[in-house]
KEPA-117192 format. One record per atom (N, C-alpha, C, O): y, z, x. Coordinates in steps of 0.001 Angstrom, whole numbers, padded with zeros to 6 digits, always signed. Atoms other than C-alpha are relative to their C-alpha. Example, Ala and Ser with C-alpha at 12.3 -4.5 7.8 and 13.67 -1.06 7.14 Angstrom:
% residues 2
-001190+000000+000890
-004500+007800+012300
+001200+000000+000900
+001181+000665+001936
-001190-000060-000820
-001060+007140+013670
+001090+000730-000770
+002198+000899-000261
% end
This chain:
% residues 215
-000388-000404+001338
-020772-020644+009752
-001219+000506-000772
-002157-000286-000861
+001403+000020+000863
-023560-018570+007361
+000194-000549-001204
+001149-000419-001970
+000604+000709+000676
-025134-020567+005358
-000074+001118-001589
-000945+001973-001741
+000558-001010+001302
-024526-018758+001330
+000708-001034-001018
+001782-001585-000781
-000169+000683+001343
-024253-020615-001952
+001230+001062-000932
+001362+002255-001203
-001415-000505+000758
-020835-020420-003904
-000126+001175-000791
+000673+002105-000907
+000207-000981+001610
-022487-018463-006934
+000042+001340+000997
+000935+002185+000935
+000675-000954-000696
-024282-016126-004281
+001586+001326+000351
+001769+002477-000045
-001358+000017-000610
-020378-015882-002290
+000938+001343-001197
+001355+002483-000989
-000725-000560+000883
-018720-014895-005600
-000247+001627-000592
+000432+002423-001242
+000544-001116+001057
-020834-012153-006652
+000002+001030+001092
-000173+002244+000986
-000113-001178-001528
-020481-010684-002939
+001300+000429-000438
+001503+001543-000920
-001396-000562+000404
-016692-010784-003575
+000394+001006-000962
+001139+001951-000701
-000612-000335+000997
-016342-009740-006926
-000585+001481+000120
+000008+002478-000292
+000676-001840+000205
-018901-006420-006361
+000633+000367+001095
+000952+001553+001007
-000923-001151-001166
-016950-005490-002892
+001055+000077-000369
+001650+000990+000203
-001130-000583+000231
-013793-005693-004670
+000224+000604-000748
+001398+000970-000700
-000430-000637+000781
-013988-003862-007441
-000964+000927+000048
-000877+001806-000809
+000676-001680-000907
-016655-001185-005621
+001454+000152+000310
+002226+000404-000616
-001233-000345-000727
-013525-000821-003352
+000867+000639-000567
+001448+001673-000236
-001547-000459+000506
-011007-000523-005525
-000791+001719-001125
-000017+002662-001287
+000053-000878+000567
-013270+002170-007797
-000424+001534+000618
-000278+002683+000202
-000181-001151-001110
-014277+004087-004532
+001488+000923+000457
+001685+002136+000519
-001364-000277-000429
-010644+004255-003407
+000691+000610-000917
+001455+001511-000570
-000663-000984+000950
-009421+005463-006724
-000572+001324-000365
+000136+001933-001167
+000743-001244+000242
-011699+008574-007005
+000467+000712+000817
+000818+001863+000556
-000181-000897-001884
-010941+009591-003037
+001110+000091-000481
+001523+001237-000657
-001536-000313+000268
-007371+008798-004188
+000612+001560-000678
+001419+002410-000301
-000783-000745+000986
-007128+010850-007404
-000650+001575+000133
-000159+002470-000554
+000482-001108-000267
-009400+013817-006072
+000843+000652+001180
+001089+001851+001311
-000945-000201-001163
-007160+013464-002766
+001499+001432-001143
+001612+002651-001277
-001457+000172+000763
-003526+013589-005112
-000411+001581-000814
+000454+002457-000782
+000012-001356+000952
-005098+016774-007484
-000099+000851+000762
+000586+001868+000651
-000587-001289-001150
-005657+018708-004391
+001103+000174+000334
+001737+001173-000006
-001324-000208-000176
-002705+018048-003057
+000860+000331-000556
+001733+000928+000075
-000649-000506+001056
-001035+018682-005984
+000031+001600-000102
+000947+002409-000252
+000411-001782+000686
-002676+022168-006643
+001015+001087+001508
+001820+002018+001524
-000621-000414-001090
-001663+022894-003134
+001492+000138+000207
+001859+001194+000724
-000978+000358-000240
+001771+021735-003022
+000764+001041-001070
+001698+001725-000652
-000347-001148+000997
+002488+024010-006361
-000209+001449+000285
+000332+002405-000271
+000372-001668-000348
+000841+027124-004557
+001185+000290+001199
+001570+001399+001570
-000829-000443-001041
+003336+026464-001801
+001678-000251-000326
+002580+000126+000422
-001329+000345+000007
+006503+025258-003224
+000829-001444+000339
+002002-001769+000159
-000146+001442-000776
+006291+021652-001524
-000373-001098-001112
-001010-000999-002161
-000121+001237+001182
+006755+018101-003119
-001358-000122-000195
-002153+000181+000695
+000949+000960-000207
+003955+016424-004653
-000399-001070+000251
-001552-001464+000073
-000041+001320-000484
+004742+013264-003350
+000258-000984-000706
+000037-002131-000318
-000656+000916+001093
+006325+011736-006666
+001549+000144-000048
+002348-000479-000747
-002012-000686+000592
+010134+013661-006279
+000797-001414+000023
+001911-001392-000501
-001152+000480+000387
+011625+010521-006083
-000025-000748-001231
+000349-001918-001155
-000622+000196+000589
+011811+010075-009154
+001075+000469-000324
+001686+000169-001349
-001190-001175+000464
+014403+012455-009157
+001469-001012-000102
+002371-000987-000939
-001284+001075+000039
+016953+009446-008010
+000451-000456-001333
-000255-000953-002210
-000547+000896+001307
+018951+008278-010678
+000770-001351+000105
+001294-001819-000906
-000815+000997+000130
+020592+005492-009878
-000785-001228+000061
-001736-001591+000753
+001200+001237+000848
+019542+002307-011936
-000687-001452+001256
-001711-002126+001149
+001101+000908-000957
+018686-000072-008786
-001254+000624+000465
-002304+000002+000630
+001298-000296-000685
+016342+002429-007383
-000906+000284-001130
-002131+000169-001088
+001207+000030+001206
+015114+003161-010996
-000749-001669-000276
-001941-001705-000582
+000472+001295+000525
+014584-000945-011679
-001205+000077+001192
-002381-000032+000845
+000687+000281-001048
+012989-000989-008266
-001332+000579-000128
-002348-000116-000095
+001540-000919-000168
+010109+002081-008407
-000285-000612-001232
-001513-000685-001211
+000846+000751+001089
+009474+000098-012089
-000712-000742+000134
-001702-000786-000597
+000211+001133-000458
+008823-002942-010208
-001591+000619+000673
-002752+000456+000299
+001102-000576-000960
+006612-001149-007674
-001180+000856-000516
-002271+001088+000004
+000903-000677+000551
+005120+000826-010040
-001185-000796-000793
-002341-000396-000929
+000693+000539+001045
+003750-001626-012328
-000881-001305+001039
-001814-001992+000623
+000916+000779-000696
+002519-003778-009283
-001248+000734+000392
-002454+000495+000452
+001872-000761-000766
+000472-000972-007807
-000420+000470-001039
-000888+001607-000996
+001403-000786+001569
-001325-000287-011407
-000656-001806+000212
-001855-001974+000431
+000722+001247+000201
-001660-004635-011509
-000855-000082+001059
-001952-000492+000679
+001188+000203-000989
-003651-004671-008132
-001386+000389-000395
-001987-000542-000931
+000719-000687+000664
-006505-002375-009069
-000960-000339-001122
-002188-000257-001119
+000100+000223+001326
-006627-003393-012616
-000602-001940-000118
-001384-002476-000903
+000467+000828-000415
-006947-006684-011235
-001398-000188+000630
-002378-000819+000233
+001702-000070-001104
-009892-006263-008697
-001497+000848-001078
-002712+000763-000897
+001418-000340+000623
-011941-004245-011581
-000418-000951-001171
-001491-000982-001774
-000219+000774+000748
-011029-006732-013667
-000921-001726+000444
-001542-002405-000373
+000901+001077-000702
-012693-009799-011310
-001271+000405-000165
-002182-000345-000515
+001350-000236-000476
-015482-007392-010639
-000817-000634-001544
-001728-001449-001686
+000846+000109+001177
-016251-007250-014463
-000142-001432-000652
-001271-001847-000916
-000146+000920+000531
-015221-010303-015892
-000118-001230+000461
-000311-002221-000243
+000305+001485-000391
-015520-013001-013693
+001383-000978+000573
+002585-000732+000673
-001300+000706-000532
-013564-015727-012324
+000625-001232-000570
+001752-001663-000330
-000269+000443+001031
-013935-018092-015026
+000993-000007-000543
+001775-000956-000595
-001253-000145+000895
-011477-016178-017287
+000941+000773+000927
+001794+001578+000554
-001636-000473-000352
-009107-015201-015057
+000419-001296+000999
+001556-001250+001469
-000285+001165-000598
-008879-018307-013264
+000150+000195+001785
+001129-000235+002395
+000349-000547-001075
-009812-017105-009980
-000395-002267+000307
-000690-003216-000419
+000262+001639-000522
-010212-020794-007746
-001263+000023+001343
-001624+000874+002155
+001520+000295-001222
-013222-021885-005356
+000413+000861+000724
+001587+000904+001091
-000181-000989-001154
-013764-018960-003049
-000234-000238+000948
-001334-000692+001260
+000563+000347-001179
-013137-019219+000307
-001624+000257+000922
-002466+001056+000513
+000876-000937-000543
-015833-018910+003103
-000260+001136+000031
+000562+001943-000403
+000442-001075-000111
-017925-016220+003837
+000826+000687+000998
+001126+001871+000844
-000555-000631-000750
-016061-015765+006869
+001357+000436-000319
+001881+001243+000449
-001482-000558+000082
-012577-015188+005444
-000209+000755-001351
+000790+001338-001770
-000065-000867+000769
-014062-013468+002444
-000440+001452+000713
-000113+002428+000037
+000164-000691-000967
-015411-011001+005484
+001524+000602+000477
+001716+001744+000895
-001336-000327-000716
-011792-010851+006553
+000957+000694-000750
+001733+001577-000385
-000628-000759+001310
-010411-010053+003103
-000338+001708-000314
+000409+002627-000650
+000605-001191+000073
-012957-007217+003018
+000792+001004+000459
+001240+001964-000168
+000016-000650-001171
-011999-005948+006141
+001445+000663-000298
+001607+001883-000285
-001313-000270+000439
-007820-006288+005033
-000049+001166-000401
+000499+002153+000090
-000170-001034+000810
-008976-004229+002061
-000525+001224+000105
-000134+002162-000590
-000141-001278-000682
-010296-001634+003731
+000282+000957+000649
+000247+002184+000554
-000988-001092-001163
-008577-000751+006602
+001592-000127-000907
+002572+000419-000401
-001393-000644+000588
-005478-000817+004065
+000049+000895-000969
+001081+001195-001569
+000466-001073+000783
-007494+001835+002017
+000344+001085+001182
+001091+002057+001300
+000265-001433-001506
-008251+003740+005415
+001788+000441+000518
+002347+001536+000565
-001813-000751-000510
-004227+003739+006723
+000535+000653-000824
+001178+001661-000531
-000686-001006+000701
-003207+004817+003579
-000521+001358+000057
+000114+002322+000483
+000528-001638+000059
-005586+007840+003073
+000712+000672+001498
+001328+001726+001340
+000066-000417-000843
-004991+008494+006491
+002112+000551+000370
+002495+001699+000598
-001428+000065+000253
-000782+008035+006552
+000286+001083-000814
+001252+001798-000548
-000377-001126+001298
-001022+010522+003224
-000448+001116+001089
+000555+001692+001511
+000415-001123-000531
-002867+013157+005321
+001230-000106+001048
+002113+000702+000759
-001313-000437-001206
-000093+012862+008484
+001203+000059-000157
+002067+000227+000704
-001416-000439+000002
+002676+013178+006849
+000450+001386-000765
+001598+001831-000775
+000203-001154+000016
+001414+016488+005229
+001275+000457-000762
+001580-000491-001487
-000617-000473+000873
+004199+018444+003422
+001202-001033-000466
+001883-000887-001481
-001162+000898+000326
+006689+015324+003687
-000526-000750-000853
+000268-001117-001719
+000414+000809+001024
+004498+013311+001691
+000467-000004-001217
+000301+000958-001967
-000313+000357+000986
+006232+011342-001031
+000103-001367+000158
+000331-001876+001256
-000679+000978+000074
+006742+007860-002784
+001358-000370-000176
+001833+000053-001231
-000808-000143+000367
+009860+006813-002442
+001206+000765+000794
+001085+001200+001940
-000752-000731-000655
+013218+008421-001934
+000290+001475-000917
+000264+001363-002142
-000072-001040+000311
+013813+012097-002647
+001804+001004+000215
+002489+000947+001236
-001649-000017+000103
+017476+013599-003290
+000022+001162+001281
+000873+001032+002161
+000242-001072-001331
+016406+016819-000632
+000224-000866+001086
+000863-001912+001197
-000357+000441-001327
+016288+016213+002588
-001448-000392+000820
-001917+000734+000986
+001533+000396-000244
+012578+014711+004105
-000084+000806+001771
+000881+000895+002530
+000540+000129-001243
+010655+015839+007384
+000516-001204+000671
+000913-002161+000006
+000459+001519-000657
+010722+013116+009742
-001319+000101+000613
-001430+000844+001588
+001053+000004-000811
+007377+012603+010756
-000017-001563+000954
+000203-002661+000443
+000077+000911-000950
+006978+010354+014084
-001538-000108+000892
-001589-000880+001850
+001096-000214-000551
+003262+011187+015184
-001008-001177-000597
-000810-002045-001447
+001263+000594+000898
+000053+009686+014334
+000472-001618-000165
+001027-002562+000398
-000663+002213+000462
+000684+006196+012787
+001462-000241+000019
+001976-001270+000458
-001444-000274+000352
+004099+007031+012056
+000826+000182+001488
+002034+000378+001619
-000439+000241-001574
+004260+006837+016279
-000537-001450+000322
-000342-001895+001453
-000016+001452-000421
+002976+003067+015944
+001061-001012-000865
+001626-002062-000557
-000962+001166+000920
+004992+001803+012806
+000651+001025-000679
+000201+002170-000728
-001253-001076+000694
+008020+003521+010864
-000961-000363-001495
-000587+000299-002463
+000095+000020+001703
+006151+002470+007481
-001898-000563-000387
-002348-001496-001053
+001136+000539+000474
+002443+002499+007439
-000714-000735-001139
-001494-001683-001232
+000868+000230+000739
+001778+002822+004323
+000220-000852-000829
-000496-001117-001794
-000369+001330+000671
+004021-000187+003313
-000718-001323+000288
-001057-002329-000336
+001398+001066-000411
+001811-001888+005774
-001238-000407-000431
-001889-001432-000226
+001400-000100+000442
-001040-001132+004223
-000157-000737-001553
-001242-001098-002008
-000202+000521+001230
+000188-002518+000801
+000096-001376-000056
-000293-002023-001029
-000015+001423+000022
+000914-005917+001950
-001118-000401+000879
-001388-001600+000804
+001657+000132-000815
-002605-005726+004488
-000768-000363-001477
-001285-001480-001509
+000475-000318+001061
-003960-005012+000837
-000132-001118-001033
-001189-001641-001385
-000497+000859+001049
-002604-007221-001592
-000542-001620+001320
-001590-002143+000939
+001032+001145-000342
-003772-010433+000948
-001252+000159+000625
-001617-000748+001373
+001214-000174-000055
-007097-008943+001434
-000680-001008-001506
-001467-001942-001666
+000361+000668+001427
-007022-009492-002605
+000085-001363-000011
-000896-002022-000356
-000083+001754-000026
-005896-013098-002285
-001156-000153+000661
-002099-000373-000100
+000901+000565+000171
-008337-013764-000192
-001724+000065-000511
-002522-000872-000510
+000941-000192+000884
-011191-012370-001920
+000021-000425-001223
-001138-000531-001623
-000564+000421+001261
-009943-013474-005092
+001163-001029-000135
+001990-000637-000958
-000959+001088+000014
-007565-016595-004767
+000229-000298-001413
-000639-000455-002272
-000106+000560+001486
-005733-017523-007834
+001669-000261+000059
+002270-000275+001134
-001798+000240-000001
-001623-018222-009036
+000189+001797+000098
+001044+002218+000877
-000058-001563+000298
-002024-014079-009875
-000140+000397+001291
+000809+000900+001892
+000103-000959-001569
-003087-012847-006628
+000849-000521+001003
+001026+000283+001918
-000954+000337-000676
-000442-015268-004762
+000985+000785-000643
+001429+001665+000094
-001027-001075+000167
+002136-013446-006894
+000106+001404+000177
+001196+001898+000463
+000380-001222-000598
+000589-009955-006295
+000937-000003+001381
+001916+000712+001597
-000309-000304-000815
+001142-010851-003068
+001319-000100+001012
+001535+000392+002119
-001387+000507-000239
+004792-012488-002869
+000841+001140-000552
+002056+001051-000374
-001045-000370+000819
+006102-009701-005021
-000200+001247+000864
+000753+002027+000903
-000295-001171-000270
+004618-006849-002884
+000790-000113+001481
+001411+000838+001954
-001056+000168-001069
+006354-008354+000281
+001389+000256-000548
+002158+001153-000202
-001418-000419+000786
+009348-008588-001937
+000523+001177-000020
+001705+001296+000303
-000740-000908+000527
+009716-005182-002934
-000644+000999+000964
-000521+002212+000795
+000077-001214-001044
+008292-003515+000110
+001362-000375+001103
+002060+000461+001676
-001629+000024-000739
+011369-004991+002014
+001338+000847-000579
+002293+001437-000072
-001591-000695+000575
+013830-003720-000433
-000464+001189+000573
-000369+001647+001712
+000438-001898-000151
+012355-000190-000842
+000073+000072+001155
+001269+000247+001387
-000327+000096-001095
+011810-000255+003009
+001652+000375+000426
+002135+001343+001014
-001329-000448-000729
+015498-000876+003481
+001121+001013-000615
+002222+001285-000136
-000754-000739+001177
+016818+001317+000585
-000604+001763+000906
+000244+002626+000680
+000684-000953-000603
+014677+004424+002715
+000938-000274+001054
+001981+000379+001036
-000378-000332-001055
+015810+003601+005783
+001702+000715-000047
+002300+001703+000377
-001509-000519+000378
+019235+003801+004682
+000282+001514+000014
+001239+002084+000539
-000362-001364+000747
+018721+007282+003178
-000152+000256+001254
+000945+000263+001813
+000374-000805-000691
+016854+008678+006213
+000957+000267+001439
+001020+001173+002271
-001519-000161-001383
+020047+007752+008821
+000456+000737-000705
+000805+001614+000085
-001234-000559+000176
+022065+009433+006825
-000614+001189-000074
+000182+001967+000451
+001085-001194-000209
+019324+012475+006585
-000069+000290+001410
-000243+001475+001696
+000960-000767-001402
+018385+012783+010247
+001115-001170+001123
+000795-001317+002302
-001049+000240-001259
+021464+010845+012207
-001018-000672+000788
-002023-001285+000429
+000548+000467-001538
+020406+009971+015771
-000870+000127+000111
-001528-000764+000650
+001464-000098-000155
+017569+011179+015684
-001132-001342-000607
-002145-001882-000164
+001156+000871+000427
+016022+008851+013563
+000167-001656+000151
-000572-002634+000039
-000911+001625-000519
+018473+005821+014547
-001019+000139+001439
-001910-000697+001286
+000826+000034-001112
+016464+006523+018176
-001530-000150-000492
-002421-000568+000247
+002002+000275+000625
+012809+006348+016207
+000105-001625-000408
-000831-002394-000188
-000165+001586+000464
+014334+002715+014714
-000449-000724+001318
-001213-001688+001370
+000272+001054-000867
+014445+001802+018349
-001139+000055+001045
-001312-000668+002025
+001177+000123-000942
+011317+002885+019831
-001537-000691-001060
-002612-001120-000642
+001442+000246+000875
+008777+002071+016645
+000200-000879-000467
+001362-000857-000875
+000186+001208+000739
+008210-001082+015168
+000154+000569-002162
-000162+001645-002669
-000252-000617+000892
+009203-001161+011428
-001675-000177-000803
-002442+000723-001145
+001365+000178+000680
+006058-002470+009871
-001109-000553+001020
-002010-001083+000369
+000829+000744-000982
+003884-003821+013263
+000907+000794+001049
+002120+001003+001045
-000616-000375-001067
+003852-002072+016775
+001011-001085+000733
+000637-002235+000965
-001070+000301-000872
+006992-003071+018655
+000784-001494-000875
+001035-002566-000325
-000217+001378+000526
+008213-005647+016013
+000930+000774-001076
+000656+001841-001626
-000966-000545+000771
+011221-005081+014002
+000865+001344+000456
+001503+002129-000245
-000843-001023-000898
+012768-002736+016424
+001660+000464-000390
+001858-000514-001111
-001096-000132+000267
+016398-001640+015729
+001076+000030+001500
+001466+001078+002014
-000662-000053-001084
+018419-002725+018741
+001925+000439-000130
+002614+000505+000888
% end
């Protein structure tokens, strides 16, 4: 086990998580304005159309989802600056599972960026009233829902870098509402792409290779 003093521990945590989170939002929002500019020169979504849905479960739902993925973030710059004191952040684990947290929260930075780039003109949150690509390549040939993966990889990176009652609910609520959404998508996309995509249920794992299969 290395040998580092609690104070020392904390101040590792609190500057890799809210570096992280202010790295990841720059790549993000420089990512999202290209894409944007692009997507307007060609005619293609920008990866927000579903709001277009109207109907009030899927509106309560993207509220839900929306206002979690602003609390993550807002959270982690929020530790970095302020401390753990006032937010009631609790004894931080080891070094070695704050190492592990790191690790969560990066490679669930890296799948997403990476998930946004391979799904290329289909890229959107959400469901969209058109009709979607199916993309099956790339990640999207190991799990039907990377980048849901990457949200709940994410959110217990934060727990354990940051343990508290807040970051256990972060992370109970984004399991929560990545299942719904999850099954509220899948729904749409059978009825979008038939057989075809009923045969992708049963070769790809839904969130983990070969796990959640559709037999």
């Amino acid at each position: 086990m290395i040998d580092i003093s609690q104070n020392d521990l904390m101040f590792f945590n609190r500057t890799a998580l809210a570096g992280s989170f202010i790295f990841f939002l720059l790549v993000t929002t420089i990512n999202m304005a290209i894409r944007g500019k692009k997507a307007k020169e060609e005619g293609a979504s920008e990866g927000f159309s579903a709001w277009k849905i109207s109907d009030q479960v899927g509106i309560y739902l993207r509220s839900l989802i929306t206002l979690q993925t602003m609390a993550v973030p807002l959270w982690c710059i929020l530790f970095g600056f302020a401390g753990h004191d006032i937010l009631g952040v609790w004894k931080i684990f080891p070094i070695e599972i704050s190492i592990l947290g790191l690790v969560l929260v990066w490679g669930s930075q890296f799948i997403f960026l990476v998930s946004q780039y391979q799904m290329g003109k289909a890229w959107r949150i959400g469901l969209d009233e058109d009709p979607q690509l199916l993309v099956t390549s790339g990640l999207f040939g190991v799990m039907r829902n990377p980048i849901y993966t990457c949200s709940v990889m994410l959110t217990i990176g934060v727990f354990l870098l940051s343990p508290s009652p807040w970051t256990i609910w972060l992370t109970f609520n984004s399991v929560i509402f990545v299942s719904l959404q999850t099954r509220l998508e899948e729904q749409f996309l059978f009825a979008s792409h038939g057989e075809k995509y009923l045969n992708y249920t049963r070769n790809v794992g839904r969130f983990l290779p070969g796990i959640g299969l559709n037999k």
